[in-house]
Steps between C-alpha positions, in 0.01 A plus 500: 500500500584872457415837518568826739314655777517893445249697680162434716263524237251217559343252763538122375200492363574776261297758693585872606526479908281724691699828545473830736216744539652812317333839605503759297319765312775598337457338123896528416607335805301227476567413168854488636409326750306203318788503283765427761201226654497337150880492499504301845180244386218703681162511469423843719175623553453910507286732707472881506491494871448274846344177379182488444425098598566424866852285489658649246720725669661244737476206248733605212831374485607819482324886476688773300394883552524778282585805705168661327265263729713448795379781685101300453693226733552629807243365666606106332580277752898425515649167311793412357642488173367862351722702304456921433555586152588850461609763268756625661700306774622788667197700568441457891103546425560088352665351807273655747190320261716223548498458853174568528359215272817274613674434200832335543663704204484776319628475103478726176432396146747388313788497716272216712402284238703197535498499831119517477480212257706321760241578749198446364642118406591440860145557579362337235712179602416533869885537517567498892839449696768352252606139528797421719771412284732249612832464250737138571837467385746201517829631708681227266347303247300197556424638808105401472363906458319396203285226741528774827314666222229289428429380891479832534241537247284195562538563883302840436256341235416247759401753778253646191706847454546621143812367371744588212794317441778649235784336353742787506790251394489445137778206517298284792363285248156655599277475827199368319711202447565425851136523564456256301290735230716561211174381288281763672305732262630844542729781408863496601763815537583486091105641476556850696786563319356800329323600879523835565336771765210369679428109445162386570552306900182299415546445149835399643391281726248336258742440227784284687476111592292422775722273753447351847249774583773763374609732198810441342699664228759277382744507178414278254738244357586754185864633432393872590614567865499901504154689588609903494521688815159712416283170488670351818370825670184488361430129534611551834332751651170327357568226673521711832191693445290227539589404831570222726828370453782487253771265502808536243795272397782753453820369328829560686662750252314837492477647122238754423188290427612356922531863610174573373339175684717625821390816480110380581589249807437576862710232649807271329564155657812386434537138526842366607667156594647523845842452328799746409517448153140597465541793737847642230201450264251656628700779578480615153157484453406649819722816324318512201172478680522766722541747229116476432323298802533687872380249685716164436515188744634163544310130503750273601462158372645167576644211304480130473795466772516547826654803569630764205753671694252822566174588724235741402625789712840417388423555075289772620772698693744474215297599226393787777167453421200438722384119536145428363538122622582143429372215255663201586555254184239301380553156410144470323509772270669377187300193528160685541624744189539169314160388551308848425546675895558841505739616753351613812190259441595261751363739850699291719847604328762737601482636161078558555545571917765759377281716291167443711691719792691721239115625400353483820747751591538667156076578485456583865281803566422700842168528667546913423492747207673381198738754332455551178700263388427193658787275300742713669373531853455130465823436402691737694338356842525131441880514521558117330703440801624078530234268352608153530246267295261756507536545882493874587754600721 
């Protein structure tokens, strides 16, 4: 299969989604201002002034006032998501109509327009807080990242979040194989090639194999291994806009198409054999990481032996890099690849027990107000301090 996701124009089903309540008397800005809805695959409906039918007002997706009927607002009750549209952004008569009808921004005509288009397709999707994105890289290779990866993946499928999963390493040999759906109906990375500016995040969605509950974009098993840096970012931030969680192979050498996939994670986990050779490895990629991702820490993972010469804290302190736990080696996995088992499916694994307590942690939210950003706060407060076979610490 092929083809290119470029903008938000329709629903599946080929339909125009319902759009915001645009009010305006104004007939040159809202001509402008069904053009820019058009442009983001809107279907808005227009009044002259408060809405008429009783749930209109705090129904829409989003409302967008001309300046010429704010003042008729006053007396609205407050909601969110209502933008001002004035003539000129600096006259103070437009900011004090905008705190009085609560609009959360103020914007001119043109200088506003993409950003509006932007807007009004947020709304339209229902776009909320954006997925966390969680990017794995081997320290050395054949480290396992590609199957932390996927446990990750189907660990978060299986709790019934919203899962992506994107094979950011176009030499793995491709994650859809190792889920066992190379077959799968679907487009693969060679498809967005040509992706650029906003991509469609349920068109997305829609259009890539269907796997263990989860989304993945894969390569597919042609010779062309090079999507441009434009469509990574694109695809990408799709992908996040839809929520729930994103998961991403990242190859160990960072080139620009990497950069752009780093650019878009919230946390790294490096994966590492509790060895020195792996730790001189990983040194290197931990180097070119950091150049792009902030927030970068270790999974320390065990071998078939014994003992490697290494404990957790040990290839954590000399990468100097926070620890984000353990996986201990699992005997069972090549033989449960061989027979169709994703990794992570087995719940009584260190490989599954490992990513149950990375999310727990990783999706925890307070009892209080949420920020605005609730990936961050989220984030930021779980800490990832020492899971051991998905054992909070």
């Amino acid at each position: 299969m092929s083809g290119t996701l470029a903008s938000d124009q329709t629903t599946s089903g080929g339909e125009e989604r319902k759009g915001p309540l645009l009010i305006t008397e104004d007939e040159q800005l809202l001509d402008d201002l069904l053009r820019l809805c058009a442009a983001a695959g809107a279907l808005p409906e227009a009044v002259h002034g408060p809405p008429d039918r009783k749930g209109d007002w705090e129904a829409a997706p989003l409302v967008i006032v001309g300046d010429d009927c704010a003042p008729r607002l006053r007396d609205t009750d407050k909601r969110p998501g209502v933008l001002l549209v004035g003539r000129d952004a600096d006259d103070s008569a437009v900011w004090r109509l905008a705190v009085a009808i609560g609009a959360e921004r103020v914007l001119t005509l043109p200088d506003g327009e993409s950003w509006l288009v932007d807007r009004i397709a947020d709304a339209v999707e229902d776009a909320g807080d954006p997925a966390v994105t969680v990017g794995v890289i081997g320290g050395r290779g054949g480290a396992g990242a590609s199957s932390l990866a996927c446990a990750l993946a189907v660990t978060a499928a299986r709790s019934g979040l919203r899962t992506v999963l994107v094979d950011g390493d176009p030499l793995g040999g491709g994650l859809d194989v190792l889920l066992g759906g190379e077959k799968e109906k679907g487009l693969r990375w060679p498809a967005f090639r040509e992706s650029r500016g906003r991509v469609a995040c349920g068109a997305l969605e829609e259009s890539l194999p269907r796997l263990h509950s989860l989304r993945v974009l894969s390569w597919d098993r042609g010779a062309e291994v090079t999507i441009p840096p434009p469509a990574i970012r694109a695809v990408m931030a799709a992908a996040r806009r839809r929520g729930g969680v994103v998961v991403v192979d990242l190859p160990r050498r960072v080139d620009e198409a990497a950069a752009e996939a780093l650019a878009q994670i919230d946390v790294g986990l490096l994966l590492v054999p509790m060895e020195l050779r792996a730790v001189a490895a990983a040194q290197r990629v931990v180097a070119g990481a950091q150049r792009q991702l902030r927030d970068l820490r270790v999974v320390a993972c065990g071998g078939p032996g014994p003992h490697m010469g290494l404990d957790p804290e040990e290839t954590a302190r000399l990468l100097e890099l926070p620890l984000a736990g353990e996986v201990a080696w699992e005997a069972s996995l090549l033989d449960g690849l061989s027979r169709g088992v994703p990794p992570g499916a087995n719940v009584r694994g260190p490989l599954a027990r490992f990513c149950a307590g990375f999310w727990n942690r990783a999706l925890a939210r307070s009892d209080g107000p949420r920020p605005s950003s609730a990936t961050q706060m989220a984030l930021g407060r779980a800490g990832f301090g020492d899971v051991r076979g998905g054992v909070p610490g």
